[in-house]
C-alpha positions in Angstrom: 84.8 57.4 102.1 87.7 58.5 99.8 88.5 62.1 99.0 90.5 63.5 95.8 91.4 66.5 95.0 92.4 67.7 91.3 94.7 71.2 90.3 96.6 72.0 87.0 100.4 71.8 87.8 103.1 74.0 86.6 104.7 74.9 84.3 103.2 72.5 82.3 99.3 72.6 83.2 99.1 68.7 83.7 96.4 67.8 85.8 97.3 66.5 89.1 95.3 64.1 91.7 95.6 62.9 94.5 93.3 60.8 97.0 93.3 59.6 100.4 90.8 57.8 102.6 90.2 60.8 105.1 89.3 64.3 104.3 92.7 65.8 106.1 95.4 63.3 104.7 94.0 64.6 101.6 94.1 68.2 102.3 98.1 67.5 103.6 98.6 65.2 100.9 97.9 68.6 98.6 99.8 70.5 100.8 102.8 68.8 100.2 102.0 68.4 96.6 101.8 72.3 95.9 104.5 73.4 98.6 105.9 76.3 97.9 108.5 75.3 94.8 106.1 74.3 92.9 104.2 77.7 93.1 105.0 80.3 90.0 108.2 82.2 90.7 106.5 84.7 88.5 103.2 85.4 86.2 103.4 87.6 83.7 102.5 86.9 80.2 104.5 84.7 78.3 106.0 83.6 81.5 109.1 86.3 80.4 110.8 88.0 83.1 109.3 91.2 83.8 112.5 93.3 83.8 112.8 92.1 80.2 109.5 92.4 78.9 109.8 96.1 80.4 112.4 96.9 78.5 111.5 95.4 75.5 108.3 97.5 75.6 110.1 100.4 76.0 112.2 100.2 73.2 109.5 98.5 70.4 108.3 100.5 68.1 104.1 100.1 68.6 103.5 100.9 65.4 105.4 98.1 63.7 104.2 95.7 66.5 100.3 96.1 66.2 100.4 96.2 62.6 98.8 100.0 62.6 100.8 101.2 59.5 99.6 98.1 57.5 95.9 98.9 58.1 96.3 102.0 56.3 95.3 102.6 52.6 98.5 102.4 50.3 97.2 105.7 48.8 94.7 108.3 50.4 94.2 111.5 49.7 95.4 112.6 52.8 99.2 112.0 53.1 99.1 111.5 56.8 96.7 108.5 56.3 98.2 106.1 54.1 101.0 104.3 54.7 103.9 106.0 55.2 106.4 103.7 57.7 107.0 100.2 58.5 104.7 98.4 56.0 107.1 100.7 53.4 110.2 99.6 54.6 110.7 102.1 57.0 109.9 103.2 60.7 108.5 105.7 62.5 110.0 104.5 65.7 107.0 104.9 67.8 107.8 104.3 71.3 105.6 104.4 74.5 106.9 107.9 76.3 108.6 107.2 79.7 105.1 108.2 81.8 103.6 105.4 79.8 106.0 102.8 80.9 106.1 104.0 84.4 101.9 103.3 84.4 102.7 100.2 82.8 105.1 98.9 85.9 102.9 100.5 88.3 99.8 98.4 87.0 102.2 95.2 86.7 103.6 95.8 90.3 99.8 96.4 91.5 98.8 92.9 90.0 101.9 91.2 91.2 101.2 92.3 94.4 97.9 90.6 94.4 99.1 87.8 92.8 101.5 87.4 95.8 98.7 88.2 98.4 96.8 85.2 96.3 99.5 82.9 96.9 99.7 82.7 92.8 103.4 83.8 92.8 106.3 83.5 95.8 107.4 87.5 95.5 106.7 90.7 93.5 109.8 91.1 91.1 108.7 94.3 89.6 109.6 95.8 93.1 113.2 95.1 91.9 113.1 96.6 88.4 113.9 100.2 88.1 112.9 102.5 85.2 114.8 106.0 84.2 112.8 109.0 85.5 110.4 110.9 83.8 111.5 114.1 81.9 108.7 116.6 81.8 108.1 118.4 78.7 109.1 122.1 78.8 105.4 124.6 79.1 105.2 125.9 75.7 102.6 128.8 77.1 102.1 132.1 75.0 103.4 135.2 76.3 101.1 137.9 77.1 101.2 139.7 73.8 100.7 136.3 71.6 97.7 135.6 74.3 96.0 138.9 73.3 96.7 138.6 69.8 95.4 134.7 69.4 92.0 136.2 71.1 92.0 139.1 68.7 92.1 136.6 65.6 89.7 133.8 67.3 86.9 136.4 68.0 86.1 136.8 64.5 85.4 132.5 64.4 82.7 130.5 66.4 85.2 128.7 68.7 85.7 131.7 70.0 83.4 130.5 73.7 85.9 127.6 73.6 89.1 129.6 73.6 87.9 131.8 76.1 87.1 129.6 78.9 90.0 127.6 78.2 92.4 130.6 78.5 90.4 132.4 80.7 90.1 129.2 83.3 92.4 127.4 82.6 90.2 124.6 81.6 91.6 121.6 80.2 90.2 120.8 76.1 88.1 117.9 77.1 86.7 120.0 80.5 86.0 122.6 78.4 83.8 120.4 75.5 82.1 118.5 77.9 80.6 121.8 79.9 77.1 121.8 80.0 74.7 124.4 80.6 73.4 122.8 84.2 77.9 123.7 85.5 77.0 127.0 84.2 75.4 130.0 86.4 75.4 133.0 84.6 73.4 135.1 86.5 75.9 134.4 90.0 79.0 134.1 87.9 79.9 130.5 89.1 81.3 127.6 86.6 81.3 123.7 87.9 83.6 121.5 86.6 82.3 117.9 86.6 82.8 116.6 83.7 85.1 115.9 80.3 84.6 114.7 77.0 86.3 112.3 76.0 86.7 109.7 72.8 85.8 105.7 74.0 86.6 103.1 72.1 84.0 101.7 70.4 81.4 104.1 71.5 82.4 107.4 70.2 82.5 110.6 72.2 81.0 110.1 75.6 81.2 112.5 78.7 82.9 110.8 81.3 83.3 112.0 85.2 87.1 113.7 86.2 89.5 111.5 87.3 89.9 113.2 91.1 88.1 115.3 93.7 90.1 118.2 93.0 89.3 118.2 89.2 86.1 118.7 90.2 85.8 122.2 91.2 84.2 125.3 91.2 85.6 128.5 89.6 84.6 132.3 89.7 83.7 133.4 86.5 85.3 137.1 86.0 82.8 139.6 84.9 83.7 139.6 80.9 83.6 136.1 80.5 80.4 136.0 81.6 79.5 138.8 78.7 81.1 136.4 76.6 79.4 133.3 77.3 75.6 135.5 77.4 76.6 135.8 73.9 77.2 132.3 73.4 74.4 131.3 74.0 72.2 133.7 72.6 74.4 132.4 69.2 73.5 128.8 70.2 69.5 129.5 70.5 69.3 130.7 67.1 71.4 128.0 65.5 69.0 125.9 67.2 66.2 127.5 65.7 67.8 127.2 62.2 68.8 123.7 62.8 64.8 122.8 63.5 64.0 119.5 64.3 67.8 118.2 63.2 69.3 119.9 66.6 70.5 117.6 69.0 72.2 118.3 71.9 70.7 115.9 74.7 72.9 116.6 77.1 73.1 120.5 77.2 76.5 121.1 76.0 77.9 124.5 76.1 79.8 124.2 73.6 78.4 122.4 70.0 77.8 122.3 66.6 75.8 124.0 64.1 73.0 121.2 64.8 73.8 120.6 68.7 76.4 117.2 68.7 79.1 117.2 70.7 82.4 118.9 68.9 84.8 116.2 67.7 88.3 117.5 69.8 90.4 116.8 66.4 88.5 119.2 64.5 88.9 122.5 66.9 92.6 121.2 67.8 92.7 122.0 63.5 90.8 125.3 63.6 93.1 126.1 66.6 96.2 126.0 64.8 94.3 127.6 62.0 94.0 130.4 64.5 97.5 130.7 65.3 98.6 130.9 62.1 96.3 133.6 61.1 97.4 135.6 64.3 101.2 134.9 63.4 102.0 133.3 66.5 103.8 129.9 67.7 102.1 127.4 67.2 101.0 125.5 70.3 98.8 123.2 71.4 95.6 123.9 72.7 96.4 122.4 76.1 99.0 125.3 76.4 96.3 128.0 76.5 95.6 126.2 80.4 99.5 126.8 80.2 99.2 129.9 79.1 96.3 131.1 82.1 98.9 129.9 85.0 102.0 131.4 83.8 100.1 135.3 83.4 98.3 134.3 86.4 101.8 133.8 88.3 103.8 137.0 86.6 100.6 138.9 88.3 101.4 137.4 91.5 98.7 134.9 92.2 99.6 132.6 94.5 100.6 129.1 93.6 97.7 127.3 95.9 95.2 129.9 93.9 96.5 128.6 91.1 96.5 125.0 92.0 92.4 125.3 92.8 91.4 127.0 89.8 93.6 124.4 87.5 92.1 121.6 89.1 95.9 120.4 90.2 95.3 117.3 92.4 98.5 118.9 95.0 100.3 122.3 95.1 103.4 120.1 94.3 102.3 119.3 90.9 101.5 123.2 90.3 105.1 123.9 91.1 107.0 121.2 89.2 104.8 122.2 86.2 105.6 126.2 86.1 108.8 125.9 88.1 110.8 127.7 85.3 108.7 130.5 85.9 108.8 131.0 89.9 112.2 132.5 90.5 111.2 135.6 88.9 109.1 136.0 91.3 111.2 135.1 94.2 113.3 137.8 92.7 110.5 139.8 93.2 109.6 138.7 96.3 112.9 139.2 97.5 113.6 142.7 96.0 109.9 143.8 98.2 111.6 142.4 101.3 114.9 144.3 100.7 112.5 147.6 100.3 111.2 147.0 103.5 114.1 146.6 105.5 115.0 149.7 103.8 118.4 148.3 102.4 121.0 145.6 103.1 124.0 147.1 102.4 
């Protein structure tokens, strides 16, 4: 009996036989075909080094790459939907942040690493390639005074709910717009976190579960946001009676509109800055009111692992890096209390 055995070579993808009159010279005459410098030195795509590739992506405008600027109408009504960059001669410059580029050489490094446990590739060369670090953004959170103010101007909208958790929580926006009644307990004060709504591609808005156990949580609702939510949803039941048989809100969302869908996060990110403007503050992003609930949490001395549960922070490490600039006034603090006690150092 004769055995064969058939593979795709490479680089080229020629296929390859071989055959041998007993099943193990043809297993070793394979072996020796396939040794190890025939194997892929690496496998990404394109067969480009990785470093380069990195780089390049790093550096390449998306925009101008995936055509997005071209897809857009050559005149619309709205400025900041027609065309207005490279498919006019121009660019926007539109280049994946440094975070994004470190998730893209962590998911490469992953896959090479499989690859290598796989036998596809000899070694994993995106352990060699090393990317800049990651400058985080400076917290753009409103000082106690704007925070009072914005909540004096949003209480006279319907978003007011929304602003309210999401300041007074510290909810993120998608957190807060995918609450549904069933995370809510009014009557014992208690708010569950389980899940956010978010915008899939292809399938619209969808609620989708938190990324990590410490997102979902469960928060202490103080004693006025409760009054506040009571009334939202005493405001929700009757536009559900005015919306009749058009009101649908299968899932029980908190937070809706006037006929019970699910509240597209563009549109209250526009009333939001609407808000601002009216109050005559900065304007920030929505995301800064969660911003905005740790830093006046902080200057009233709450502790940073406090802090870290009711954020949702996955370790008290991230809750530091991300309000460092505003801890040393309270070691200040901290330190002038400790000078009282020993009743002087000089």
């Amino acid at each position: 009996m004769t055995f064969r055995a058939r593979w795709l070579s490479f680089p080229h993808g020629r296929a390859c036989a071989v055959g041998a009159g007993l099943l193990g010279s043809a297993w070793a005459t394979v072996g020796e075909a396939i040794s190890p410098r025939h194997l892929r030195p690496v496998l990404v795509p394109g067969d480009h080094h990785i470093r380069t590739w990195l780089v390049k992506a790093s550096k390449t405008c998306q925009c101008c790459l995936q055509g997005h600027d071209a897809k857009r109408p050559k005149r619309h009504k709205d400025p900041a939907k027609q065309q207005r960059c490279c498919a006019i001669g121009k660019c926007c410059n539109k280049v994946p942040s440094s975070r994004t580029v470190q998730y893209l050489h962590a998911l490469l490094r992953a896959a090479l690493a499989q690859a290598v446990r796989e036998d596809l590739v000899l070694r994993n060369v995106a352990k060699n390639v090393q990317l800049g670090t990651v400058e985080r953004p400076e917290i753009q959170a409103l000082t106690l005074d704007e925070a009072k103010q914005f909540l004096r101007q949003a209480r006279k909208g319907r978003f007011y709910a929304v602003y309210a958790v999401a300041l007074g929580v510290g909810l993120r926006r998608g957190e807060a717009l995918g609450l549904r009644w069933d995370d809510v307990d009014l009557d014992n004060g208690v708010l569950r976190v389980r899940q956010a709504l978010q915008r899939q591609k292809g399938e619209g808005l969808k609620l989708v579960p938190l990324k990590t156990q410490r997102s979902r949580r469960t928060i202490r609702l103080p004693e006025n946001l409760v009054k506040v939510l009571k009334e939202h949803r005493a405001e929700q039941a009757a536009e559900r009676l005015a919306a009749g048989s058009a009101w649908n809100n299968p899932h029980g969302l908190v937070f809706t509109t006037h006929i019970g869908t699910a509240i597209e996060p563009e549109n209250i990110y526009r009333h939001f800055r609407a808000v601002c403007d009216a109050a005559a503050i900065r304007r920030v992003r929505l995301h800064d009111l969660r911003h905005t609930c740790a830093t006046i949490l902080l200057a009233q001395g709450v502790d940073t692992r406090t802090i870290m549960e009711i954020l949702g922070h996955s370790t008290i490490v991230l809750t530091m890096n991300t309000y460092a600039h505003v801890l040393p006034e309270h070691q200040a603090t901290a330190l002038d209390k400790l000078e009282k006690a020993l009743g002087g150092l000089a």
